[in-house]
Short mmCIF file of the C-alpha atoms (twelve columns), coordinates in Angstrom:
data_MODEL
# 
_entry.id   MODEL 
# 
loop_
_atom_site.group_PDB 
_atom_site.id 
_atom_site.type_symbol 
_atom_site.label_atom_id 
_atom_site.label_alt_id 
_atom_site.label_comp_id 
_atom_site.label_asym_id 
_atom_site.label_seq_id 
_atom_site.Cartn_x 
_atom_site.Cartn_y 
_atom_site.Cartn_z 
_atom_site.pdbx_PDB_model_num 
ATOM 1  C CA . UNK A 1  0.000   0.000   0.000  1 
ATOM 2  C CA . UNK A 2  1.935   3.251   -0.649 1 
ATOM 3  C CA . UNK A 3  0.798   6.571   1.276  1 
ATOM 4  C CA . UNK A 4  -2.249  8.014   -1.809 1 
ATOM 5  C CA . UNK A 5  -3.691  4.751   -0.771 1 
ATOM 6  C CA . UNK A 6  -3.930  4.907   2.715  1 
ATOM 7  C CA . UNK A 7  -4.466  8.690   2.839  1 
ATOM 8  C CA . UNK A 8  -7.797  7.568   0.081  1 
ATOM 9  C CA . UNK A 9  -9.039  5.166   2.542  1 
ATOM 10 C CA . UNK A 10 -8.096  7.304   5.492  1 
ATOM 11 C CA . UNK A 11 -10.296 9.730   4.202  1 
ATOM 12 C CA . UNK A 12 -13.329 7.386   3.984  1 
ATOM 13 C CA . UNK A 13 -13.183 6.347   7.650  1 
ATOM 14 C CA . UNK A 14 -14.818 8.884   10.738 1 
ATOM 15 C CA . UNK A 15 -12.512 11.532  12.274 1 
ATOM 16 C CA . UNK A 16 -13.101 10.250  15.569 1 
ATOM 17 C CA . UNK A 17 -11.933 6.551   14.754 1 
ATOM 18 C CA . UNK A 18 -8.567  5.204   16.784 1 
ATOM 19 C CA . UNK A 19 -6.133  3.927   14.512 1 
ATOM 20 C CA . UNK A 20 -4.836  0.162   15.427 1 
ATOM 21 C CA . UNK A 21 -2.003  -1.915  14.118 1 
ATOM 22 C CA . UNK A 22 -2.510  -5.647  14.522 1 
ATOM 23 C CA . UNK A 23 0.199   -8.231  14.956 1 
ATOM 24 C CA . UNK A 24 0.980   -11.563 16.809 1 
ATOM 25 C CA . UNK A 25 -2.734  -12.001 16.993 1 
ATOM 26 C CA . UNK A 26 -3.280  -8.213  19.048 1 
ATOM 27 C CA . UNK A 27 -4.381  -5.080  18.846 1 
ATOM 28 C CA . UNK A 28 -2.017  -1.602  19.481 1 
ATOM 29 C CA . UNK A 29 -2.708  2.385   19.022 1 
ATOM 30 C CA . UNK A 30 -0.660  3.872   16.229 1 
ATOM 31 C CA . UNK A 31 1.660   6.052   18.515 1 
ATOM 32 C CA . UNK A 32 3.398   7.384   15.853 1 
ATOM 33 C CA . UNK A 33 4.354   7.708   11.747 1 
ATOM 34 C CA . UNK A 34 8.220   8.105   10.579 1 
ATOM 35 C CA . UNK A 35 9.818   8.250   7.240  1 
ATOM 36 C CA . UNK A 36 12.583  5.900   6.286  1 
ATOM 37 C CA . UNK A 37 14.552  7.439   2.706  1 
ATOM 38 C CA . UNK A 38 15.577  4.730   0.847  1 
ATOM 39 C CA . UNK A 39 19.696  4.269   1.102  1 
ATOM 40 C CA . UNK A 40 19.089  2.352   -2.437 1 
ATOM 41 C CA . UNK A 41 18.852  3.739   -5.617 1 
ATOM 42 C CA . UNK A 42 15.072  2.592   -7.313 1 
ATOM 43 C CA . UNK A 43 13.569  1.611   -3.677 1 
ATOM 44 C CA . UNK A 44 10.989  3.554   -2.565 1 
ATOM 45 C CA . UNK A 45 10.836  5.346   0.586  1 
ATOM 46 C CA . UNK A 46 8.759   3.848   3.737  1 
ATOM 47 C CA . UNK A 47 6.775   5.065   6.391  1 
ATOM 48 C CA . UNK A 48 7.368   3.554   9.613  1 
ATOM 49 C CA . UNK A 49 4.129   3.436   12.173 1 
ATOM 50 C CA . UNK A 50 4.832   2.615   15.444 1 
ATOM 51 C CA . UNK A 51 3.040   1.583   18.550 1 
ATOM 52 C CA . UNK A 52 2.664   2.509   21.764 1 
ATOM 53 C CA . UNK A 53 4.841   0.206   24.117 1 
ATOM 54 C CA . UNK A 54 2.537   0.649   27.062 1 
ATOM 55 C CA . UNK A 55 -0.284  -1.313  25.181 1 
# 
């Protein structure tokens, strides 16, 4: 999924809503969003959410 994409169905979901990340079968609050620049020529950049480490 590259960032349009998420921002498009971003858009369709309610202001309000909590944003989760699931993994290992749980649930965590997106804490955070970072962007990684690609060290190699013809990769694309990534972005990086993270959780919170309390959850």
């Amino acid at each position: 999924m590259t960032v349009a994409q998420l921002i498009e169905r971003l858009r369709e979901m309610p202001g309000e809503a909590v944003v989760l990340l699931e993994g290992d079968g749980a649930f965590a609050r997106v804490a955070g969003v970072a962007l990684e620049k690609s060290v190699t020529e013809g990769l694309p950049d990534e972005v990086i959410l993270s959780t919170d480490a309390e959850e």
